[in-house]
N, C-alpha and C positions, 0 to 999 in steps of 0.2 A: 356536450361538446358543440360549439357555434359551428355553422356550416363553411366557415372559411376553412376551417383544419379539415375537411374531406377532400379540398382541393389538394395539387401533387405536385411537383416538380415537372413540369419549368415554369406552371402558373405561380407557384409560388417560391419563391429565391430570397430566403429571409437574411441575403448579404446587400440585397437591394438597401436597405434601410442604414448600413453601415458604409456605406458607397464613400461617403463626402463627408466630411469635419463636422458641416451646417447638420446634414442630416439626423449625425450618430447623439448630439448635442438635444436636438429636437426628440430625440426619443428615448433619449437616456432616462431610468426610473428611477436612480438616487443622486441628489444632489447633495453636495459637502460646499460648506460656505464657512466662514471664520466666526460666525454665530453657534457654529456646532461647536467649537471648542472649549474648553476648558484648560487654565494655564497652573499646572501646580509649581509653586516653587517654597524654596527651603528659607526661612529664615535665621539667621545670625546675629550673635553681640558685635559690637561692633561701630566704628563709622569710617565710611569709603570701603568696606570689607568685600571683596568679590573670594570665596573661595573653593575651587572646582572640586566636584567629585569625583575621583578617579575612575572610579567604575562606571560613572553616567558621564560621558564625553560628550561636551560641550553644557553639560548643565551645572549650576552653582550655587552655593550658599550665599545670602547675602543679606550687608547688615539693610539696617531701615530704610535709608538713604538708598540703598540699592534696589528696595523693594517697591519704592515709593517710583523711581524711574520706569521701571517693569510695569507699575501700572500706568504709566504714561503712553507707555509704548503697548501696551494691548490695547488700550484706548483708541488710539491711532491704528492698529491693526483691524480694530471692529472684532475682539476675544471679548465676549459677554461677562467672563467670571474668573475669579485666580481662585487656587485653592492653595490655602498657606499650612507649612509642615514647618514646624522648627526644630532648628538644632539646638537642645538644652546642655547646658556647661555639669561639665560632670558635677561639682561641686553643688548643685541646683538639682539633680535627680535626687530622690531617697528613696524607701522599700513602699512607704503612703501616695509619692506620686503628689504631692501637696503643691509645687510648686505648677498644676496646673490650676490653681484656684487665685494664684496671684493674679491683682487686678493692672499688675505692673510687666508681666511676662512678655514672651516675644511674641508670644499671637497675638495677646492684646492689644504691644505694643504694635506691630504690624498690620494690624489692622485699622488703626488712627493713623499712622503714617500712611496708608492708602485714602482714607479719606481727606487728611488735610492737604493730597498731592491731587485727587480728582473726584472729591467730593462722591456722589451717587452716578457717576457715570457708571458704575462697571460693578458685579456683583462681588462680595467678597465671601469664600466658603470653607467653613473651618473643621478641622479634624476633631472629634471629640474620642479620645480613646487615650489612656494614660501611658499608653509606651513611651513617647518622649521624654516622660518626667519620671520615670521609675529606675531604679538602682540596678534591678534587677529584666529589665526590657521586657516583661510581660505588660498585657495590654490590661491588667486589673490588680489588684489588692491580691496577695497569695497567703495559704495558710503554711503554719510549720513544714506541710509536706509539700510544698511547691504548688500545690492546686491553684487556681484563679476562682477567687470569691464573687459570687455570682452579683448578688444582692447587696452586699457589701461595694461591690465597683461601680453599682449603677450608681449609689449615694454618692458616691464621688464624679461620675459624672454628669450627676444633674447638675452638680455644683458648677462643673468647667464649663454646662451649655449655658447656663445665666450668666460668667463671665465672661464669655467669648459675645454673646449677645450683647450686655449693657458695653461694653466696647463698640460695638457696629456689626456683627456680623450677620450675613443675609440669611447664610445657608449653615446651619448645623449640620453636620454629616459623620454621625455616631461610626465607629467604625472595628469597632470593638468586639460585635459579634455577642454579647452579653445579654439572656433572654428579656424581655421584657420593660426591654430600657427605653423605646421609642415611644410609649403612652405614656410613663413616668416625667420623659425630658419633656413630652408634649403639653404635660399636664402644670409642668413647672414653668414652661412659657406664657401658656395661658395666662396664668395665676401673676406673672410678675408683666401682665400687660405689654409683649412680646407675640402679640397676635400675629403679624404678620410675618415672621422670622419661620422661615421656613423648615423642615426637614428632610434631607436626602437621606436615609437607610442606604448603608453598606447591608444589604440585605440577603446578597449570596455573596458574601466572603468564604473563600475555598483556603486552606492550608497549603499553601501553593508552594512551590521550589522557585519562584518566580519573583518575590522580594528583597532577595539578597542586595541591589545595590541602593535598594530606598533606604536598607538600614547600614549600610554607611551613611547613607545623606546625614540623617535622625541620630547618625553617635547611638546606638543602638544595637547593633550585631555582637561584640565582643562582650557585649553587658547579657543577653539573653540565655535565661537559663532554662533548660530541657526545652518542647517545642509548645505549638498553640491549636495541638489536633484536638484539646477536651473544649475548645469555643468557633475555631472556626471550622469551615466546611471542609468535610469526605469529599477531595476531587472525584470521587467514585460515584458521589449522588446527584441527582439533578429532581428527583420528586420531592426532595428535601427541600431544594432549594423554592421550591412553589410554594411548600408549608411557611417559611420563612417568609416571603415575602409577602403572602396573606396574612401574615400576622402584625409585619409591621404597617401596612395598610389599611388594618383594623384599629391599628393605634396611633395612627394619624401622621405615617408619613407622608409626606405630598407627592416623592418621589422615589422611585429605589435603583441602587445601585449593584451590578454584578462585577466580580473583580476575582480574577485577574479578567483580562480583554480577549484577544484571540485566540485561547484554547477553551473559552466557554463562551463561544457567540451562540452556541445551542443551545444555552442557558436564558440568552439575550432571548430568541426567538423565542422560546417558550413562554416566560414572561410577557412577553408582549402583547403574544396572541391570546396567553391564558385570564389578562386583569385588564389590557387596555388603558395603561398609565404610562406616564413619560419614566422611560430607562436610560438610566446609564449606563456606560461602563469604565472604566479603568484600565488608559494599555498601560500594565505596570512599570517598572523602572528594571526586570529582567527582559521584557519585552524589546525596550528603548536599548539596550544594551544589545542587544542579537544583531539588532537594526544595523546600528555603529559600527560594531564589528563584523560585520557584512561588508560595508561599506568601507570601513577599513580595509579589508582583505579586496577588494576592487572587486566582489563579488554579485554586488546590486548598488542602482541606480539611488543613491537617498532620495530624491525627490518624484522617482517614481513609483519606489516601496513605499514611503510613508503615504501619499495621497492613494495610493491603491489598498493597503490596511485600511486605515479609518475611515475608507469608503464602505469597508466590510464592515465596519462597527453598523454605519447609517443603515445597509443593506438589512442587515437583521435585525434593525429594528432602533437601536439608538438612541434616544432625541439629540443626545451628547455624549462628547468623551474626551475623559479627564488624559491628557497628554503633552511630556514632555517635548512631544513637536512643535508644540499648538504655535509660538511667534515662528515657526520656518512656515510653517504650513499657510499660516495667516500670509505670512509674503507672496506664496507661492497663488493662492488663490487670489489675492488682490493685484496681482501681475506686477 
């Protein structure tokens, strides 16, 4: 202990420092800037297509043309990265999930309409996990007994990470939870000269109660059979989550990600302290829904809850965080 903490009251009055605007600013120990965000939005067929999720108020599906303006406007906000989720037309799911290896799909597609709207300004990050394109809304290949095929799903999503990449994408971000699959996609990029394309590990995904309105977003929920506790995580574990993350680390993620957000920032912190690598997180889309309806019921300030949350994200550690706030927040931080 420094010899300042022996000293006592009234030498020391640690509201001094919080006195004045200038001061509290001067000593503040986390700072949030529109660099920290992350903008996920949903993709649609479609043109001129805006259409709302009821359950995520104020967020929306939209077709190319819509996505293509979204990134104009993160551009202008000073948002680093969009992460794109699509909504697949039922007729385009099947039980294989095939329709995410089209070189024609809505990620694909969306992801050229972001570059022929703002070229390399602005990172593009894509989902790699087959639930959008499946009949059945699991995130892999299933056997007769509904199991999720381990080995079998990675095969298929090696395939979507070389197609989401020869399209443009910056960032892979396997999400699937599926052992083994971040040295395989690694290996596969390597190999198709793809060096630079990064990877984010969804590397502690929890089986969370906390996804329900991303799977409206995704046409998703009403399709999902039995649940996803035999791949993602025991919200009950967090030593787990350390194994997990050391593994994908080992096989060459660049970065990892914890999701849900704020009921595992102890997860964040651990992580951070325990590998000393850039973390993400995830406020999910049950999160972004509390928020709202908070704020609906005139219960909290929106603009004082969300900048004081994702300050928690940066607080424990952070570098980023994937959120349906991110263009209000960007306003609010750019005055």
């Amino acid at each position: 202990m420094t010899a300042a903490y022996h000293a006592r009251y009234p030498a020391i009055r640690l509201r001094r420092t919080r006195s004045t605007p200038w001061s509290r600013a001067l000593h503040r120990e986390t700072t949030l800037t529109p660099a920290d965000l992350i903008w996920p939005l949903f993709v649609t067929d479609g043109v001129g297509v805006e259409q709302p999720v009821s359950s995520l108020p104020g967020v929306s599906r939209w077709s190319l043309d819509g996505i293509a303006a979204r990134a104009k406007e993160a551009v202008n906000l000073g948002i680093p990265c969009l992460a794109l989720f699509p909504h697949t037309q039922a007729e385009r799911r099947s039980a294989d999930g095939r329709e995410a290896l089209n070189p024609d799909n809505l990620m694909c597609s969306a992801i050229r309409a972001i570059r022929d709207a703002v070229g390399q300004q602005i990172g593009v990050l894509t989902d790699v996990a087959l639930d959008p394109y499946t009949s059945h809304g699991q995130d892999g290949l299933i056997d007769d007994a509904g199991y999720v095929l381990n080995d079998a799903t990675v095969e298929m999503l090696v395939g979507q990470s070389l197609n989401q990449a020869e399209a443009g994408a910056d960032i892979i971000a396997p999400s699937d939870m599926m052992d083994g699959r971040v040295g395989i996609i690694r290996e596969a990029l390597e190999n198709a000269g793809h060096i630079n394309v990064q990877i984010m590990s969804y590397a502690a995904k929890y089986a969370s109660a906390f996804y329900g309105p991303f799977r409206d977003a995704v046409g998703s929920r009403g399709l999902l059979k039995g649940d996803k506790q035999t791949y993602q995580m025991d919200p009950a574990n967090s030593e787990e989550a350390l194994r997990e993350v050391a593994l994908d680390l080992a096989e060459g993620a660049d970065s990892v990600m914890v999701k849900p957000g704020l009921p595992y920032l102890d997860i964040v912190r651990r992580v951070k302290e325990r590998f000393a690598v850039p973390v993400f997180a995830y406020q999910v889309s049950g999160e972004y829904a509390m928020i709202e309806a908070a704020v609906a019921a005139g219960t909290a300030d929106r603009d004082a809850i969300v900048l004081e949350t994702l300050t928690a994200f940066k607080r424990a550690g952070c570098s980023g965080v994937l959120t349906y706030h991110a263009a209000h927040v960007a306003r609010l931080l750019n005055g």
